[in-house]
C-alpha positions as CSV (number, residue, x, y, z in Angstrom):
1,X,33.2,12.5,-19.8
2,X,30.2,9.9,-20.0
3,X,29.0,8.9,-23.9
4,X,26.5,11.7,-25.3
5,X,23.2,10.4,-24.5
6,X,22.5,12.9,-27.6
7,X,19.1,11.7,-29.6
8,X,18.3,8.9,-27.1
9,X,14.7,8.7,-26.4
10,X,13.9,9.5,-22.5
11,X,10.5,9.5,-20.3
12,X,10.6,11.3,-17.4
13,X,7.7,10.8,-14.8
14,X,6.8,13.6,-12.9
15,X,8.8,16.1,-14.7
16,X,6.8,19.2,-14.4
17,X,8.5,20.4,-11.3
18,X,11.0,19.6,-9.1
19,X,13.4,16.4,-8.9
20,X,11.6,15.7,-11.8
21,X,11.8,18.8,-13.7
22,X,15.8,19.0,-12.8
23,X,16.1,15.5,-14.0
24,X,14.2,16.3,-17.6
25,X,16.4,20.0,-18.0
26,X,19.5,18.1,-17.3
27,X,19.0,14.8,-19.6
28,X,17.2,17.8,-22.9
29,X,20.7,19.4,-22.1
30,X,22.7,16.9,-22.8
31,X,20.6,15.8,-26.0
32,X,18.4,13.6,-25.0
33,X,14.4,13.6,-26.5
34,X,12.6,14.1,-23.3
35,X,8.9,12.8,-22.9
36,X,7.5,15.4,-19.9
37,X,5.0,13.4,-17.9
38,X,2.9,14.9,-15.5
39,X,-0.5,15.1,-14.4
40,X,-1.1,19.4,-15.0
41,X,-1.3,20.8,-18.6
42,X,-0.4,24.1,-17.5
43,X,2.9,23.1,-15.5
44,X,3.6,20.4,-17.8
45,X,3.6,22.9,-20.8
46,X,6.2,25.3,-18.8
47,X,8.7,22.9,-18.8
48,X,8.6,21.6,-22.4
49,X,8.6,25.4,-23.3
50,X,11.6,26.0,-20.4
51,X,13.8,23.2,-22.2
52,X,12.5,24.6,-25.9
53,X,13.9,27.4,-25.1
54,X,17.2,26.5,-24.0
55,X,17.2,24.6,-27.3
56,X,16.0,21.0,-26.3
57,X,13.8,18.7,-27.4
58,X,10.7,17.9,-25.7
59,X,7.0,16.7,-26.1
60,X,4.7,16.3,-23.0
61,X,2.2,13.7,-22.0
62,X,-0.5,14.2,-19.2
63,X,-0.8,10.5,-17.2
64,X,-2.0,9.2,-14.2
65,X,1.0,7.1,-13.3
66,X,-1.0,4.6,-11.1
67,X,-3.6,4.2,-14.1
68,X,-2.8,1.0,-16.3
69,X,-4.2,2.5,-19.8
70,X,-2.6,5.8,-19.1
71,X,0.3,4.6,-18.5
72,X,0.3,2.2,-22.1
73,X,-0.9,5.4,-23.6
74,X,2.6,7.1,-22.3
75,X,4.7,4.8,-23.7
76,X,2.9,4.5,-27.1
77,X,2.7,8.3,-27.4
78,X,6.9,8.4,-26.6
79,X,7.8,5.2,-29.1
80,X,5.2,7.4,-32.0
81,X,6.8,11.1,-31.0
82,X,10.6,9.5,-30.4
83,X,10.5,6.2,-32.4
84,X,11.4,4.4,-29.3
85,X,12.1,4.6,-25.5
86,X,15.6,4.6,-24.5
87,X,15.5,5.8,-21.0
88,X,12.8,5.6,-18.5
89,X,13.3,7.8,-14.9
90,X,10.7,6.8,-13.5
91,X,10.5,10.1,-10.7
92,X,6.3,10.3,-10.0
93,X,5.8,11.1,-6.2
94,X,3.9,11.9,-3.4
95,X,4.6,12.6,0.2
96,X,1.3,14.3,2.4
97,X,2.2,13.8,5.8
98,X,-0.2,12.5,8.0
99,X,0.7,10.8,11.3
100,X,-0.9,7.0,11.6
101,X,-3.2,7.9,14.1
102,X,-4.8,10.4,11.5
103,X,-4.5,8.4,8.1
104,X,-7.1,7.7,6.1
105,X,-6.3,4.1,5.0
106,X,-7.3,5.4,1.2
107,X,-4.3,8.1,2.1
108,X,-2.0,5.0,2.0
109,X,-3.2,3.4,-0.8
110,X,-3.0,7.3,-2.6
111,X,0.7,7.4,-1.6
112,X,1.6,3.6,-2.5
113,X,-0.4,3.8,-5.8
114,X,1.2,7.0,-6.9
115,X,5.1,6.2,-5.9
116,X,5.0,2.2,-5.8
117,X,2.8,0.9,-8.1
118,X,3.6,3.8,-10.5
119,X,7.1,2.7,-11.0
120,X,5.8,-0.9,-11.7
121,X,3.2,-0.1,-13.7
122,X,5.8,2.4,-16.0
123,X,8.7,-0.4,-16.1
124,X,6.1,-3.2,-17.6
125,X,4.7,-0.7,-20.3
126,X,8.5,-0.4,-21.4
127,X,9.3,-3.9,-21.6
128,X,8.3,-4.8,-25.0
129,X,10.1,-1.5,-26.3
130,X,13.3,-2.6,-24.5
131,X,12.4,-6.0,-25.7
132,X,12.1,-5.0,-29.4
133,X,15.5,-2.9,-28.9
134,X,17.6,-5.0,-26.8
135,X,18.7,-2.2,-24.5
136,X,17.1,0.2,-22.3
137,X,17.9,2.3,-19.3
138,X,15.7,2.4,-15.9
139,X,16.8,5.0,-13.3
140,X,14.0,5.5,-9.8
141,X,14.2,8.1,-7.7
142,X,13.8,6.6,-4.2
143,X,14.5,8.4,-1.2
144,X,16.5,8.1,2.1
145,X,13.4,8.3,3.6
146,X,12.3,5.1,4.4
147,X,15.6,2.9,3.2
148,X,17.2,4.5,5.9
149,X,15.9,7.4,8.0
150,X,12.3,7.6,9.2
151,X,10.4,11.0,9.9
152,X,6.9,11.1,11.7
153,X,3.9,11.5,9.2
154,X,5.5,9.5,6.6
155,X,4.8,5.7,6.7
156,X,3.0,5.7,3.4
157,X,5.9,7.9,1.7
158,X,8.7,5.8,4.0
159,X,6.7,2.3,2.6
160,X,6.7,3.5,-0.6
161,X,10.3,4.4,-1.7
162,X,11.7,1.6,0.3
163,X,9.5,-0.5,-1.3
164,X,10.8,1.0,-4.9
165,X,14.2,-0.9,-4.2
166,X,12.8,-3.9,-3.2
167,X,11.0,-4.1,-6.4
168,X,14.3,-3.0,-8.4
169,X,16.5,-5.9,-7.4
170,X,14.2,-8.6,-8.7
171,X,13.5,-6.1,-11.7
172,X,17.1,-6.1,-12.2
173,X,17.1,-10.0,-12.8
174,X,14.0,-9.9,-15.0
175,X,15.0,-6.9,-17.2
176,X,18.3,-8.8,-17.8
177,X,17.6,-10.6,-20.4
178,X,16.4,-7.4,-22.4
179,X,19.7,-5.9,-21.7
180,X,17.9,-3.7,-19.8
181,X,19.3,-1.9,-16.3
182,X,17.5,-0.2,-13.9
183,X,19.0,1.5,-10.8
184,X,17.5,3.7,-7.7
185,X,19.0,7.3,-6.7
186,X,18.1,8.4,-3.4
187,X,18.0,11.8,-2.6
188,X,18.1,13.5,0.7
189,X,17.0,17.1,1.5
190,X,16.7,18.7,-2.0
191,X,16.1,22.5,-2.3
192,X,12.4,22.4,-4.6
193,X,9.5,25.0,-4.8
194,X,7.6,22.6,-1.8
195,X,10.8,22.9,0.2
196,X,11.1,26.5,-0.4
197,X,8.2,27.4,0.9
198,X,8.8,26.3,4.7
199,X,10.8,29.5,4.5
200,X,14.5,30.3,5.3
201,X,14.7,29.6,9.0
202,X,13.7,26.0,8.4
203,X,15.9,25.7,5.1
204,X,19.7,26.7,7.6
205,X,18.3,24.3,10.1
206,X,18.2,21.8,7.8
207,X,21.6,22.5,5.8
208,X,22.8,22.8,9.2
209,X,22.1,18.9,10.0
210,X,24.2,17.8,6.7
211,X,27.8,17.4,6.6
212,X,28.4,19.6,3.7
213,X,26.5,22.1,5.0
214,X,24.1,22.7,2.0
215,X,21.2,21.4,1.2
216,X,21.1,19.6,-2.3
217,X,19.9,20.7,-5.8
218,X,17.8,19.0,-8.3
219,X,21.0,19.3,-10.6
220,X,22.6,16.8,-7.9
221,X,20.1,14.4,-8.4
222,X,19.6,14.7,-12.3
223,X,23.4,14.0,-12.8
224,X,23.5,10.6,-10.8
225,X,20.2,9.8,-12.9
226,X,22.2,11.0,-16.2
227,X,25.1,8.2,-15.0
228,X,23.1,5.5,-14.2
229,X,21.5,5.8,-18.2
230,X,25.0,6.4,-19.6
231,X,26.9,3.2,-21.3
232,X,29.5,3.4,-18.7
233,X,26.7,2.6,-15.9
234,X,25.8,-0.8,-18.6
235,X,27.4,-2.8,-15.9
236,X,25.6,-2.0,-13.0
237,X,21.7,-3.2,-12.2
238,X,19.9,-3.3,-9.0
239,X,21.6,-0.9,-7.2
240,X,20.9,2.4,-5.4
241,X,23.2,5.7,-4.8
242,X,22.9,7.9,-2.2
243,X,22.9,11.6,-3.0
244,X,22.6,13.5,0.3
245,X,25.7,15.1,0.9
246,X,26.5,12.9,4.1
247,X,23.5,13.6,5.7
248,X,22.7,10.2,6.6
249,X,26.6,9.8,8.0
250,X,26.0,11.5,11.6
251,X,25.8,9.0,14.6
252,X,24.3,12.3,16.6
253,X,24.5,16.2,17.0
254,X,27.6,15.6,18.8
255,X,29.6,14.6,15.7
256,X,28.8,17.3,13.3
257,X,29.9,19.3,16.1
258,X,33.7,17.7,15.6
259,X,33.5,18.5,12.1
């Protein structure tokens, strides 16, 4: 069993649906203050209320994550609502697809501001808290899209998260000396409301292309997140997990055939 991350103070970027929602449910669960960032009022009130309910702790925050001022303004509202900022997940994302041919070049600076700059722009506002404390807990949500697989229409979202763990392993070195970690989970297919709407032919191709035969939940994702912020992850910086269920394993049709 990991150490309770009971009454630690967490942010969660990009928690009003989704990976990000998952991730802010599971860390509320297991007694964590949870800081609900997200851009709507309406969605981002849903999910404080969801994790009320289930008798968590949570305040919300609306932010433009690739806004400097907005993002100071997060932090200082979590430090004055939790008296501090333990954990950061820093999930915000967006992935349009648009093939290059098509992009509007301020597309690509949309997608890179919003995922890349984002998770800069959230890590620096933390420092001095982490600073001040002497801990602190970073955890990214990447992708496998663009570390390792590729998919036409996403070379802005590809860019983006691979560039997420380029920037953690020199962020690992500098956050050091704050005894501060910061880690990268990347998910593969993950079963969210965009996903769900491509309908249930698409969703059993999909499953059908991954070892274990399922597609992934946001509780899979939220749980690697919840280890990387726990004390027995204190030992590990600048690294990234998988969290795919072996989709990424196949050398070609042929071999999930002999499975």
């Amino acid at each position: 069993m990991l150490t309770s991350i009971a009454g630690r103070s967490c942010i969660v970027t990009g928690a009003s649906k989704g990976i990000g929602k998952g991730i802010a449910r599971v860390f509320a669960a297991n007694g964590a203050k949870v800081m609900v960032v997200a851009r709507g009022e309406a969605a981002a009130a849903e999910t404080v209320e969801e994790i009320r309910a289930a008798g968590g702790t949570a305040e919300m925050t609306l932010c433009d994550v690739s806004d400097w001022e907005q993002v100071e303004a997060m932090v200082a509202t979590t430090v004055e609502a939790f008296g501090g900022v333990d954990i950061l997940c820093s999930n915000a994302g967006i992935f349009p697809q648009a093939k290059m041919i098509d992009m509007d070049p301020a597309e690509w600076d949309h997608v890179l501001n919003t995922n890349l700059k984002s998770t800069f722009l959230a890590v620096k506002a933390c420092i001095p808290v982490f600073a001040a404390a002497g801990k602190g807990r970073v955890v990214v949500t990447s992708s496998i899209t663009g570390p390792v697989t590729g998919f036409p229409g996403w070379t802005h979202y590809g860019a983006s998260k691979a560039g997420q763990l380029g920037f953690l392993k020199t962020a690992a070195m500098e956050l050091s000396r704050y005894g501060t970690t910061i880690n990268a989970v990347m998910p593969g297919n993950i079963v969210t409301e965009g996903l769900q709407d491509l309908g249930e032919d698409y969703l059993a191709t999909m499953a059908a292309s991954i070892p274990l035969k399922r597609l992934g939940s946001v509780e899979d994702i939220a749980n690697a997140a919840l280890f990387f912020a726990s004390d027995e992850a204190g030992y590990i910086t600048g690294q990234q997990i998988v969290v795919d269920g072996g989709q990424i394993l196949p050398e070609s049709l042929e071999a999930l055939a002999e499975i």
